[in-house]
PDB file of N, CA, C and O in Angstrom, chain B, residues numbered from 101:
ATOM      1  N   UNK B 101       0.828  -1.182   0.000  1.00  0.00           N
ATOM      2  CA  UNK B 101       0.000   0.000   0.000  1.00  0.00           C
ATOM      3  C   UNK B 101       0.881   1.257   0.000  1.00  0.00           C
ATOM      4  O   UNK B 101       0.639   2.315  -0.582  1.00  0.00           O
ATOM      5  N   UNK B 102       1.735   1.014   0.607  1.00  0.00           N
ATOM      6  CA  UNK B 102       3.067   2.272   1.366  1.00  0.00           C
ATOM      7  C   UNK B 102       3.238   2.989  -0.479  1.00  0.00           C
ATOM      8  O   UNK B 102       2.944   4.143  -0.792  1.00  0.00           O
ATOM      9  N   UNK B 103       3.771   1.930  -1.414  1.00  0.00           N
ATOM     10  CA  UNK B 103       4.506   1.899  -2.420  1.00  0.00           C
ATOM     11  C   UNK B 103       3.511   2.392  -3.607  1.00  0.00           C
ATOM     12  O   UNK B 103       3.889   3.032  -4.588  1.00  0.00           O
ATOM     13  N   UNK B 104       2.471   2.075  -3.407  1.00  0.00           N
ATOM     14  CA  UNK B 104       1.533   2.329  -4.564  1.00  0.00           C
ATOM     15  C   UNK B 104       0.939   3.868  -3.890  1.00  0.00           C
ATOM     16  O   UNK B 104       0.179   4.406  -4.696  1.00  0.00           O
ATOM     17  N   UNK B 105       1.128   4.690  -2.576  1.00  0.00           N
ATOM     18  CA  UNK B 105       0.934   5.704  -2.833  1.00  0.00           C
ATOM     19  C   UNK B 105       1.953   6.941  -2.733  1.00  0.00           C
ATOM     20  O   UNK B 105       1.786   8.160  -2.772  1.00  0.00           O
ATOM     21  N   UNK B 106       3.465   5.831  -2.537  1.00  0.00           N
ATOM     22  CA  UNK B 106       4.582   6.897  -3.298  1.00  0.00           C
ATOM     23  C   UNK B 106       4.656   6.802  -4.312  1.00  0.00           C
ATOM     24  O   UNK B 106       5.482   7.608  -4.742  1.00  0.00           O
ATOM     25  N   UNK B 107       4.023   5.938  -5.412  1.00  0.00           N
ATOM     26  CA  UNK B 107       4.631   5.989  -6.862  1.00  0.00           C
ATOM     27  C   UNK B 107       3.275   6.839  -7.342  1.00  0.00           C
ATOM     28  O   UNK B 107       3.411   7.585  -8.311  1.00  0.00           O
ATOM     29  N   UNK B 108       2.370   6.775  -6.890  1.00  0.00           N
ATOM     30  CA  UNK B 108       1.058   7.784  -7.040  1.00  0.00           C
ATOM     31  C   UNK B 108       1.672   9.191  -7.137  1.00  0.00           C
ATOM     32  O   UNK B 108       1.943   9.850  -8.140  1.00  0.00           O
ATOM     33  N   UNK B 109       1.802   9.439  -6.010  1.00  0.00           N
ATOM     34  CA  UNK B 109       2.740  11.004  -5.509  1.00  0.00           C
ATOM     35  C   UNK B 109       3.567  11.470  -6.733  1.00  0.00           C
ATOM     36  O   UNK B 109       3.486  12.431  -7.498  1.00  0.00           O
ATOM     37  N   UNK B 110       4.358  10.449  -6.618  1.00  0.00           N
ATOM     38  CA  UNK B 110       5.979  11.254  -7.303  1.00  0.00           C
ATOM     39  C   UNK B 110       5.398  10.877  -8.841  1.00  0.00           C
ATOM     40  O   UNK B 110       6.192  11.162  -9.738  1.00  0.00           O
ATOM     41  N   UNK B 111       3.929  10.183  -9.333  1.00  0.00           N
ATOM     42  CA  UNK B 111       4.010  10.319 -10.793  1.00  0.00           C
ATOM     43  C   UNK B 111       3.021  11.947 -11.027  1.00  0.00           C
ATOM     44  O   UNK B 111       3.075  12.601 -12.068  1.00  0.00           O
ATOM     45  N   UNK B 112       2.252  12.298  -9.914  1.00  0.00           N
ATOM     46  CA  UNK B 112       1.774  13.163  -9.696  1.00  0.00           C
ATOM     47  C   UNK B 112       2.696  14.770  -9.608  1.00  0.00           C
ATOM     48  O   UNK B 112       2.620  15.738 -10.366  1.00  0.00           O
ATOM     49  N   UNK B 113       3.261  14.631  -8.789  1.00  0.00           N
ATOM     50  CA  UNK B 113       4.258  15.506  -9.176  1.00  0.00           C
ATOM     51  C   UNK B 113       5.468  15.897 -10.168  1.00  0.00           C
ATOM     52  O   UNK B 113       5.954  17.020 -10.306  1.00  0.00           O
ATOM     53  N   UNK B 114       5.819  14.775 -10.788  1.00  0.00           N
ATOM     54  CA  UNK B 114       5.942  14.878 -11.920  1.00  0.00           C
ATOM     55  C   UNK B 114       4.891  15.539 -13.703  1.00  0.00           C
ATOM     56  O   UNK B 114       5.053  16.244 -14.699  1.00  0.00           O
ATOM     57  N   UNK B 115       3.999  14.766 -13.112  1.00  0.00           N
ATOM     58  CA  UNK B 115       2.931  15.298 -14.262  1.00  0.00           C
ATOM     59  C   UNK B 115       3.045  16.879 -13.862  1.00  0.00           C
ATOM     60  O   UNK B 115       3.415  17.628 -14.766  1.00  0.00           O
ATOM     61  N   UNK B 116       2.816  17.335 -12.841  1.00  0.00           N
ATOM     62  CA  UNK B 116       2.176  18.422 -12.055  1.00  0.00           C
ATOM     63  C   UNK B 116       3.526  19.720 -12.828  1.00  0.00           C
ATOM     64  O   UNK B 116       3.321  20.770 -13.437  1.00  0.00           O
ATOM     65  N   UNK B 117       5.035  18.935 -12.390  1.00  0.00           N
ATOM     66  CA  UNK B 117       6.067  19.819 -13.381  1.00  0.00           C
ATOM     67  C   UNK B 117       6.316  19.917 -14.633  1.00  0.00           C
ATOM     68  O   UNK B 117       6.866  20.873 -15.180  1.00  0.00           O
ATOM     69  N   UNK B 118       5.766  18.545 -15.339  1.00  0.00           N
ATOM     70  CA  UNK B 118       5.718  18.836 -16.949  1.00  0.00           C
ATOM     71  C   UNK B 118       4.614  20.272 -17.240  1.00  0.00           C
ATOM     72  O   UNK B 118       4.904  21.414 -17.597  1.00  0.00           O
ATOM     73  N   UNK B 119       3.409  19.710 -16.951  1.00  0.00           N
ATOM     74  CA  UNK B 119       2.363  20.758 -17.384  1.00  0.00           C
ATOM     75  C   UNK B 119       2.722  21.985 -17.121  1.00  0.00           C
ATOM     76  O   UNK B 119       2.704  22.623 -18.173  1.00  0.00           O
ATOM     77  N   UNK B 120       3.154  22.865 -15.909  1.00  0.00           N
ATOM     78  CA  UNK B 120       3.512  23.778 -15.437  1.00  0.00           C
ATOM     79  C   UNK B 120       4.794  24.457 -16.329  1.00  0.00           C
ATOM     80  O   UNK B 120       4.893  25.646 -16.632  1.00  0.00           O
ATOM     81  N   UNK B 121       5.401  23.759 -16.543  1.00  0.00           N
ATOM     82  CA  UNK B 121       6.994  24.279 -17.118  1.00  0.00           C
ATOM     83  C   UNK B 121       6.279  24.664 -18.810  1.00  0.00           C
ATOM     84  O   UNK B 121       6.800  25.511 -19.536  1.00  0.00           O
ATOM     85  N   UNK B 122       5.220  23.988 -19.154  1.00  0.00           N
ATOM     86  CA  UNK B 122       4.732  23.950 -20.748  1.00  0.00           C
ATOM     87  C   UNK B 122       4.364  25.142 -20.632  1.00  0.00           C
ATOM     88  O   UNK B 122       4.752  25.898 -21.523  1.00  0.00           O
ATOM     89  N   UNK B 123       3.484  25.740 -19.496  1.00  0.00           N
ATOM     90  CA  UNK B 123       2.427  26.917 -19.774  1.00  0.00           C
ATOM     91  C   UNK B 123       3.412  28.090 -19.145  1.00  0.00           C
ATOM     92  O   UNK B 123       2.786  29.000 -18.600  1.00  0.00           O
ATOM     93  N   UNK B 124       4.464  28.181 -19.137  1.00  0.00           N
ATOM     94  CA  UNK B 124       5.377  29.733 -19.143  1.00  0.00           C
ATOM     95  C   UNK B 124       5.187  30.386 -20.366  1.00  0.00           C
ATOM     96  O   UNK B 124       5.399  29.886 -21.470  1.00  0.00           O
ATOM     97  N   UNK B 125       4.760  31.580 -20.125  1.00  0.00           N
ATOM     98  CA  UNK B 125       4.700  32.605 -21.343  1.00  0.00           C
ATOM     99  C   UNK B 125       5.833  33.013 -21.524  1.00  0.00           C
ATOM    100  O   UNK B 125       6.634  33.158 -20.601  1.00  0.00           O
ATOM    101  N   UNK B 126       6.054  33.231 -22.578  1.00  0.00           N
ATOM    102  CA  UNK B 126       7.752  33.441 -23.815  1.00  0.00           C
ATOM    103  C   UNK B 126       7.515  34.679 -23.326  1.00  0.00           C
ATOM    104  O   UNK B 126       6.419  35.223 -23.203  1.00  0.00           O
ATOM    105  N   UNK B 127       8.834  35.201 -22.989  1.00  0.00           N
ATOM    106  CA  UNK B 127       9.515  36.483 -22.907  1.00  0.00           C
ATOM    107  C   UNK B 127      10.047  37.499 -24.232  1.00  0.00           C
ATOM    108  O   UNK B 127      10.386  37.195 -25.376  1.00  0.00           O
ATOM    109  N   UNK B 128       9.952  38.891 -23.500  1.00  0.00           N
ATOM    110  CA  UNK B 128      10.457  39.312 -25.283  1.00  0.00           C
ATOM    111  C   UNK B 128      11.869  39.267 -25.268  1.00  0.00           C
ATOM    112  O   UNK B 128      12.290  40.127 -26.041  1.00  0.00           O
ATOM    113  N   UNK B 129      12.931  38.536 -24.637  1.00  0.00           N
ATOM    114  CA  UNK B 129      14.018  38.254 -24.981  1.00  0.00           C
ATOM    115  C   UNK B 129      14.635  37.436 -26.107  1.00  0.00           C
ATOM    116  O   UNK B 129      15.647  37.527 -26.803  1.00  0.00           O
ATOM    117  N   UNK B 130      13.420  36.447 -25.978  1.00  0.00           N
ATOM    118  CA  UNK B 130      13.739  35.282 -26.757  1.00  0.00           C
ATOM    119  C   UNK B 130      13.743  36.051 -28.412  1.00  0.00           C
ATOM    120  O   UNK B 130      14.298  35.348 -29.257  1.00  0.00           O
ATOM    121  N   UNK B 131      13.152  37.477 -28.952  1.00  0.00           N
ATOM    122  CA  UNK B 131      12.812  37.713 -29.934  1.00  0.00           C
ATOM    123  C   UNK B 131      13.903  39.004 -30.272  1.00  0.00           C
ATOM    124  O   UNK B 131      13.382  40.071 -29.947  1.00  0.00           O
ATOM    125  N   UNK B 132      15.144  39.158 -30.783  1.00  0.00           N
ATOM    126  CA  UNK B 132      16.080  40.543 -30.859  1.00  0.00           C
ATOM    127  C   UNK B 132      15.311  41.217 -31.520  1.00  0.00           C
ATOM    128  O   UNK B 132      15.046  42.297 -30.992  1.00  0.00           O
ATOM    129  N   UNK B 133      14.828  41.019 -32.489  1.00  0.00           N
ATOM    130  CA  UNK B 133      13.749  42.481 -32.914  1.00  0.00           C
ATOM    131  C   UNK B 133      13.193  43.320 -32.453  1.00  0.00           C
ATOM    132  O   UNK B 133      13.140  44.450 -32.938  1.00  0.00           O
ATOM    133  N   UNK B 134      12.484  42.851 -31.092  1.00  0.00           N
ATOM    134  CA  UNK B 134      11.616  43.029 -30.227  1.00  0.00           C
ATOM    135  C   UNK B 134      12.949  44.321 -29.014  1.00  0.00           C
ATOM    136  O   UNK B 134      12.612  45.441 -28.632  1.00  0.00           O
ATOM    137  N   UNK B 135      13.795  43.917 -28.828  1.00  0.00           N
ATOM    138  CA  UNK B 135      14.410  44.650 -28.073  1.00  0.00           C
ATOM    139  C   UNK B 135      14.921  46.026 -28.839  1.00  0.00           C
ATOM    140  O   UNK B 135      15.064  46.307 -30.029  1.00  0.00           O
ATOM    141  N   UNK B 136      15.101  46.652 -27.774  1.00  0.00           N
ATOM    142  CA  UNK B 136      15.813  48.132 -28.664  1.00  0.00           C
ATOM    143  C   UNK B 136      17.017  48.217 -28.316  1.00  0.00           C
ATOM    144  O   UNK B 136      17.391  47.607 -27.314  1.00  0.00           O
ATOM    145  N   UNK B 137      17.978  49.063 -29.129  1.00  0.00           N
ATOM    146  CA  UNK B 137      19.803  48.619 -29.440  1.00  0.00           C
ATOM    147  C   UNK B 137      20.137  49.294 -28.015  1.00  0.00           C
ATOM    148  O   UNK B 137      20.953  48.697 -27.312  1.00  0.00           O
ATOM    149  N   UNK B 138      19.312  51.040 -27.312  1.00  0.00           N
ATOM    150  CA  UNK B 138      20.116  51.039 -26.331  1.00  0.00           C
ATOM    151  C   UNK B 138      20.312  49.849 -24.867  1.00  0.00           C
ATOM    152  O   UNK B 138      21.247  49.668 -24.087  1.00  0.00           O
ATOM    153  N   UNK B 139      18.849  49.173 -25.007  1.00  0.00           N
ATOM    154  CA  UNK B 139      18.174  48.369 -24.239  1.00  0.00           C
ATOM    155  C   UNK B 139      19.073  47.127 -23.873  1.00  0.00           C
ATOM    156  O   UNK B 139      19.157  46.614 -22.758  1.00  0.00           O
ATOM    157  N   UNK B 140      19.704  46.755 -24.975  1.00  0.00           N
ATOM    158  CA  UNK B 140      20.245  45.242 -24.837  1.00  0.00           C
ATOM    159  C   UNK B 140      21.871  45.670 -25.191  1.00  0.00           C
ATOM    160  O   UNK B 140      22.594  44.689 -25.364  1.00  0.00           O
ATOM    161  N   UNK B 141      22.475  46.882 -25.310  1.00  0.00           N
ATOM    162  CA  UNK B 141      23.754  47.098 -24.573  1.00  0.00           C
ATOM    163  C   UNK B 141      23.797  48.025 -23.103  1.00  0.00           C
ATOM    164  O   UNK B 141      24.866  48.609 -22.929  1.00  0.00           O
ATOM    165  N   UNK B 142      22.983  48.173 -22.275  1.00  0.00           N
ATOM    166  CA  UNK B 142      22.734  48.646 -20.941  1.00  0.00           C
ATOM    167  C   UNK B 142      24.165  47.640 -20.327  1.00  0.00           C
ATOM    168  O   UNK B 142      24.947  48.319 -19.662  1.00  0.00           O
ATOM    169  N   UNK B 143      24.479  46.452 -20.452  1.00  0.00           N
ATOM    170  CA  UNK B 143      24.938  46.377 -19.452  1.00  0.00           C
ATOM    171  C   UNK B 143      26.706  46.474 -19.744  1.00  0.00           C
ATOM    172  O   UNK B 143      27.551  46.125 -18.919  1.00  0.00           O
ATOM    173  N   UNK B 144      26.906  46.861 -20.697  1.00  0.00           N
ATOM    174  CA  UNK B 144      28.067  47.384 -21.258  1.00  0.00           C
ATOM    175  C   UNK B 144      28.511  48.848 -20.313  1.00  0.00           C
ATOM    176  O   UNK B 144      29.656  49.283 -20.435  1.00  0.00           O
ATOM    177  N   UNK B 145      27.888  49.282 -19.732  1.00  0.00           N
ATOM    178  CA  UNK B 145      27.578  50.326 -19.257  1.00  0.00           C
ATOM    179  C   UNK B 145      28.530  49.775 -17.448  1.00  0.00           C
ATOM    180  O   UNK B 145      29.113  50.560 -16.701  1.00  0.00           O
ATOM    181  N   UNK B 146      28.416  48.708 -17.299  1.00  0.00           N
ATOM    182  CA  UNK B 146      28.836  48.213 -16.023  1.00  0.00           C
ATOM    183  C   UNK B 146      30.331  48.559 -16.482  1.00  0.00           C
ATOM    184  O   UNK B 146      30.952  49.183 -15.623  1.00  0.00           O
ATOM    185  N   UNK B 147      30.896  48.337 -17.425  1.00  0.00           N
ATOM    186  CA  UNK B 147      32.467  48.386 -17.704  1.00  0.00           C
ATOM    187  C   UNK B 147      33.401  49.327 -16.862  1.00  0.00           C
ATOM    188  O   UNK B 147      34.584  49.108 -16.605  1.00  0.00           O
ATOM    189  N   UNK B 148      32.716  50.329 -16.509  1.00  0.00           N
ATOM    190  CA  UNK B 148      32.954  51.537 -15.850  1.00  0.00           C
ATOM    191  C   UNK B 148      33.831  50.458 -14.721  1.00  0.00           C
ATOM    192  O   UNK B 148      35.062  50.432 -14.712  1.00  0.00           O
ATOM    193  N   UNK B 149      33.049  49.667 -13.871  1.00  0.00           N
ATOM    194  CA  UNK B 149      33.758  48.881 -12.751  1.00  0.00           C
ATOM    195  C   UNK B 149      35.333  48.076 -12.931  1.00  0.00           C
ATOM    196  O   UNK B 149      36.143  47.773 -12.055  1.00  0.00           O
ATOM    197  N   UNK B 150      35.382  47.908 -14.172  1.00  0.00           N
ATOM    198  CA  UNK B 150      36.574  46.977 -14.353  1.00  0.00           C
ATOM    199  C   UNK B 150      37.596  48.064 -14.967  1.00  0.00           C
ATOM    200  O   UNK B 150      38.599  47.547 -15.458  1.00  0.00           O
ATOM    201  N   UNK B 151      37.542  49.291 -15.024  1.00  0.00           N
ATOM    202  CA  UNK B 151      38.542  49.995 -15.789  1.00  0.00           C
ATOM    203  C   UNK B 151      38.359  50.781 -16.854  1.00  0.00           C
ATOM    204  O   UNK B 151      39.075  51.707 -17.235  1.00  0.00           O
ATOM    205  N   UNK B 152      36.907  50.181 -17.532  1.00  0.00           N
ATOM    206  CA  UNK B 152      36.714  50.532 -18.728  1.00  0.00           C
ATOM    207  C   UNK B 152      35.979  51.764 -18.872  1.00  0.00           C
ATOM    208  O   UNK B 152      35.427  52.090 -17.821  1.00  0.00           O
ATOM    209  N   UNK B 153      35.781  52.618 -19.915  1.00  0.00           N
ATOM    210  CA  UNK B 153      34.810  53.939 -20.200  1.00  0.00           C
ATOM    211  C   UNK B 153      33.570  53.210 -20.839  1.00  0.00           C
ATOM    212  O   UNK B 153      33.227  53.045 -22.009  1.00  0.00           O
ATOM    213  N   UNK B 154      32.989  52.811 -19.551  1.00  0.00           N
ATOM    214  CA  UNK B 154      31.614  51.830 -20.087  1.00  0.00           C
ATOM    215  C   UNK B 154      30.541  52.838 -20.733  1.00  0.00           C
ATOM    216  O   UNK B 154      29.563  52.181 -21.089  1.00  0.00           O
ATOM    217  N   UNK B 155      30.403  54.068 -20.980  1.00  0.00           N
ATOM    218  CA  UNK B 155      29.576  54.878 -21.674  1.00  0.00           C
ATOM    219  C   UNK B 155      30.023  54.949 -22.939  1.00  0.00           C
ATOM    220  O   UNK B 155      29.238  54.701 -23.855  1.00  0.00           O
ATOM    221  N   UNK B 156      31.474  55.329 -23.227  1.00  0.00           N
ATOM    222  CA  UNK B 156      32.115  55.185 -24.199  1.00  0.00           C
ATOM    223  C   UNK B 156      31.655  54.042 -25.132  1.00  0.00           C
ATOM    224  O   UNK B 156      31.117  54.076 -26.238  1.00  0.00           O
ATOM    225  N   UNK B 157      32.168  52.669 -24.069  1.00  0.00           N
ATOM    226  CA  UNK B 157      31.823  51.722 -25.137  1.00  0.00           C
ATOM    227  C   UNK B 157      30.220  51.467 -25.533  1.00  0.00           C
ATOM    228  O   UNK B 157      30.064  50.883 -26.606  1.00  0.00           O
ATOM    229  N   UNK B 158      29.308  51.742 -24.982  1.00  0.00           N
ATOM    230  CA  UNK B 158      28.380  51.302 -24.819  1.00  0.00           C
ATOM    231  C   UNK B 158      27.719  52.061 -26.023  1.00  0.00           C
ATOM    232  O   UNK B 158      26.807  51.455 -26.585  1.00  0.00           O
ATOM    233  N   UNK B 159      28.056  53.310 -26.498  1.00  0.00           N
ATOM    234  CA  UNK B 159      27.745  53.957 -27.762  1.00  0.00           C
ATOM    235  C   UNK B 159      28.611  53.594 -28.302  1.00  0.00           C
ATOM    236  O   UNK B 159      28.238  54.040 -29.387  1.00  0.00           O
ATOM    237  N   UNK B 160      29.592  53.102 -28.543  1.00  0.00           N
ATOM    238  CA  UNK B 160      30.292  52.947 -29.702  1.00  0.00           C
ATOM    239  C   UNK B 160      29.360  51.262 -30.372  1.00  0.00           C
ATOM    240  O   UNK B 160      29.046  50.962 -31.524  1.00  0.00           O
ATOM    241  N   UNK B 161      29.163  50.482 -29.031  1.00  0.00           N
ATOM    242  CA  UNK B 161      28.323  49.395 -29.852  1.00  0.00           C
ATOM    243  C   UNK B 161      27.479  49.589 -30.660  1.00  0.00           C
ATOM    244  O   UNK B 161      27.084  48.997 -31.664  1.00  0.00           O
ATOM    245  N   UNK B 162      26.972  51.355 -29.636  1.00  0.00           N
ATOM    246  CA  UNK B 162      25.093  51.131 -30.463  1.00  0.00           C
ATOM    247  C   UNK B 162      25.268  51.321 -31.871  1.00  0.00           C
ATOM    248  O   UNK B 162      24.508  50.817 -32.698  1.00  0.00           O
ATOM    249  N   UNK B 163      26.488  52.209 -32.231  1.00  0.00           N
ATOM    250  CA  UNK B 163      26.443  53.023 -33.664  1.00  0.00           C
ATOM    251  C   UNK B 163      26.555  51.775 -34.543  1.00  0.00           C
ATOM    252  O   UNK B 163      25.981  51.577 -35.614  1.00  0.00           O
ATOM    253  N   UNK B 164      27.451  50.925 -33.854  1.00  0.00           N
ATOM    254  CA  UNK B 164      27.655  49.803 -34.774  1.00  0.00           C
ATOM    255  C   UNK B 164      26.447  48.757 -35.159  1.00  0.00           C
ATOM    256  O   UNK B 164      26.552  48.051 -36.162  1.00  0.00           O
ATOM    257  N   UNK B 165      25.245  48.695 -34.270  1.00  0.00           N
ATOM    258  CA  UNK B 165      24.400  48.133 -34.324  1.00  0.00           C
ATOM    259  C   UNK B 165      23.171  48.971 -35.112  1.00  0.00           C
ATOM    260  O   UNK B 165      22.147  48.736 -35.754  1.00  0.00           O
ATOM    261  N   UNK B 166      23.632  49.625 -34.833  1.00  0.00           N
ATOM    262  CA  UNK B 166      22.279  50.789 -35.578  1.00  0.00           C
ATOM    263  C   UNK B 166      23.184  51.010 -37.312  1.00  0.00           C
ATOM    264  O   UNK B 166      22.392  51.106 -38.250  1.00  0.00           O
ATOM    265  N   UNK B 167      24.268  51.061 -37.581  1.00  0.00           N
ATOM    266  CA  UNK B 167      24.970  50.748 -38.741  1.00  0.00           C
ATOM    267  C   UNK B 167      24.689  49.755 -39.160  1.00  0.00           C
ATOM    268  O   UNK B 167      24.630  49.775 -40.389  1.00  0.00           O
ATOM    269  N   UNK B 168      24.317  48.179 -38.405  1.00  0.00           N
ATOM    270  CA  UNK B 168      24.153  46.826 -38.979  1.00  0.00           C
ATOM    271  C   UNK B 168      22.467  46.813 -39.483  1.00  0.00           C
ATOM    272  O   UNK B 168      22.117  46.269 -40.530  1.00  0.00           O
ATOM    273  N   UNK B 169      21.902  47.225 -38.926  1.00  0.00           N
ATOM    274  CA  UNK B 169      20.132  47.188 -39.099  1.00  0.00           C
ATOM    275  C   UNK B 169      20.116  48.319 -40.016  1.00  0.00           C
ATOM    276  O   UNK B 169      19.364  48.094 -40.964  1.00  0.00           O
ATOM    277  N   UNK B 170      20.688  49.463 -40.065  1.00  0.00           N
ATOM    278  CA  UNK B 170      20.296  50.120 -41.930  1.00  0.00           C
ATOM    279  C   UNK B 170      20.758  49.178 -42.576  1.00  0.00           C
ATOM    280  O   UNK B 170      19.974  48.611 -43.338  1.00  0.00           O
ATOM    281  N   UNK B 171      22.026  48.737 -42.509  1.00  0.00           N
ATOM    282  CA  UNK B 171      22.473  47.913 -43.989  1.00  0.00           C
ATOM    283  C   UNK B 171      21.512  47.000 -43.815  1.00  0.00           C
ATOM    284  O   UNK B 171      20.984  47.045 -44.926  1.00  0.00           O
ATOM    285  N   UNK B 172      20.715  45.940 -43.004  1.00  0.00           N
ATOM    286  CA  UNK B 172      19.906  45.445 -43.005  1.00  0.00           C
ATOM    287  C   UNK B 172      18.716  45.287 -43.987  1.00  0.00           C
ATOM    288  O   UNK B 172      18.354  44.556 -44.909  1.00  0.00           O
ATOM    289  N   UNK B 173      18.182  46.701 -43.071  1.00  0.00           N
ATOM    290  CA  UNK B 173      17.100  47.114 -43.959  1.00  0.00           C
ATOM    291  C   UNK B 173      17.260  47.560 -45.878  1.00  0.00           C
ATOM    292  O   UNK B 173      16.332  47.480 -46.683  1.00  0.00           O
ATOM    293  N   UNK B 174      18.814  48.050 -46.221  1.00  0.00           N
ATOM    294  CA  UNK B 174      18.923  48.238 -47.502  1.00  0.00           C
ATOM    295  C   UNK B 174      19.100  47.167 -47.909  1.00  0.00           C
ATOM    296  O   UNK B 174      18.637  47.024 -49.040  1.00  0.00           O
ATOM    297  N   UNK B 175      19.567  46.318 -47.506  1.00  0.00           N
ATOM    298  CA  UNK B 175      19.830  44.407 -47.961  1.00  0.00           C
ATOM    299  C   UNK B 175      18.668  43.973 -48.628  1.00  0.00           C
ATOM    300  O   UNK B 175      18.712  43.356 -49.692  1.00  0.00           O
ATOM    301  N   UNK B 176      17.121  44.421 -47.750  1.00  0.00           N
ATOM    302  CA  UNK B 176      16.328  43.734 -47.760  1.00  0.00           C
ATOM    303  C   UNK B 176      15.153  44.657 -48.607  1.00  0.00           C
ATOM    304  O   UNK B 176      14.012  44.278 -48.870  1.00  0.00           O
ATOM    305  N   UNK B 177      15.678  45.785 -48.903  1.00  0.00           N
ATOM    306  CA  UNK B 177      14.692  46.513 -49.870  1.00  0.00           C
ATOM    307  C   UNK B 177      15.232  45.932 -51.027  1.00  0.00           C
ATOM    308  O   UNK B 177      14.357  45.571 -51.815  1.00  0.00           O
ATOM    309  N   UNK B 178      16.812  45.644 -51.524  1.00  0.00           N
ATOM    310  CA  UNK B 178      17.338  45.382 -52.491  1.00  0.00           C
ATOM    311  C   UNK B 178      16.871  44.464 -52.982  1.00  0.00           C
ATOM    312  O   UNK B 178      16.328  44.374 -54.083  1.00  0.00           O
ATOM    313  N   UNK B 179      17.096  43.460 -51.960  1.00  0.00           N
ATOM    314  CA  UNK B 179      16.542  42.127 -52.604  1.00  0.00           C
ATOM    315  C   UNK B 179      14.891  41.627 -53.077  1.00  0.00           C
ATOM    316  O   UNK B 179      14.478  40.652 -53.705  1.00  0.00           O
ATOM    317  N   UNK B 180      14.025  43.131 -52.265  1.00  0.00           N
ATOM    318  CA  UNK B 180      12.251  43.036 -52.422  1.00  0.00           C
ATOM    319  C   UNK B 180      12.007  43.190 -53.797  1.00  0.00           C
ATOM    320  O   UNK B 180      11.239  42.558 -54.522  1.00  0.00           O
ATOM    321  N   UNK B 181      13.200  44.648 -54.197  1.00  0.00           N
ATOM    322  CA  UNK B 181      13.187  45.122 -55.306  1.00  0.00           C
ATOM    323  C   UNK B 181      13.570  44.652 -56.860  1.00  0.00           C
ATOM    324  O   UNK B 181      13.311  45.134 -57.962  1.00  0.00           O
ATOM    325  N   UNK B 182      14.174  43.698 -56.498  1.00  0.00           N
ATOM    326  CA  UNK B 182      15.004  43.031 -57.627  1.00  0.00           C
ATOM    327  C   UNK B 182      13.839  42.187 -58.729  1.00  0.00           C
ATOM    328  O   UNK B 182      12.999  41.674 -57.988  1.00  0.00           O
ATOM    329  N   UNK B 183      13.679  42.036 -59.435  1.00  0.00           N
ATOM    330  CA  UNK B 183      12.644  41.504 -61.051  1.00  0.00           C
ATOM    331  C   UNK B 183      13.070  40.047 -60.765  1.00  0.00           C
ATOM    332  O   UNK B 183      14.196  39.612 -60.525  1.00  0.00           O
ATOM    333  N   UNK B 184      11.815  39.360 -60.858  1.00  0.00           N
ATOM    334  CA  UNK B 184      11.737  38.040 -60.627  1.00  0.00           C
ATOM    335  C   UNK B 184      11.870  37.755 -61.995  1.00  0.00           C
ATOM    336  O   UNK B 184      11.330  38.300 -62.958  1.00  0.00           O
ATOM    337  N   UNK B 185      12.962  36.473 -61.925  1.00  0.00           N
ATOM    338  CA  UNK B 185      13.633  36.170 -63.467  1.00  0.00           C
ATOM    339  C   UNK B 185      12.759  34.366 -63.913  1.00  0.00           C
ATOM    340  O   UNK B 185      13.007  33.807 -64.981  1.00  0.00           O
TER     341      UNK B 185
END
């Protein structure tokens, strides 16, 4: 009896962590689009602690990231634009 209502339990709690872990709602991390360039170099900004001019760097990323998403976006007009052969 002991055994058939620990294996009850622990299949119960098991079920109980599958289902639970399924129904977490997705974060907007999981999506880079979704974030904005100063947003997701913020912590570049800590550099300051180790020596570094963490403001400094922290714009120098963004320009570079905000440089990568125009060429992006011209990549992708180019290629909308191009005559289907």
């Amino acid at each position: 009896m002991k055994t058939t209502f620990r294996s009850t339990f622990v299949a119960l709690v098991l079920s109980t962590m599958l289902l639970s872990s399924g129904c977490q709602k997705k974060t907007a991390g999981a999506d880079p689009s979704v974030q904005s360039a100063s947003g997701s170099t913020k912590p570049l900004q800590a550099a300051d602690l180790v020596g570094y001019d963490g403001t400094r760097l922290r714009k120098s990323v963004d320009r570079i990231k905000e440089a990568n998403e125009k060429l992006n976006k011209d990549l992708e007009k180019m290629a909308g634009s191009e005559p289907d052969q």
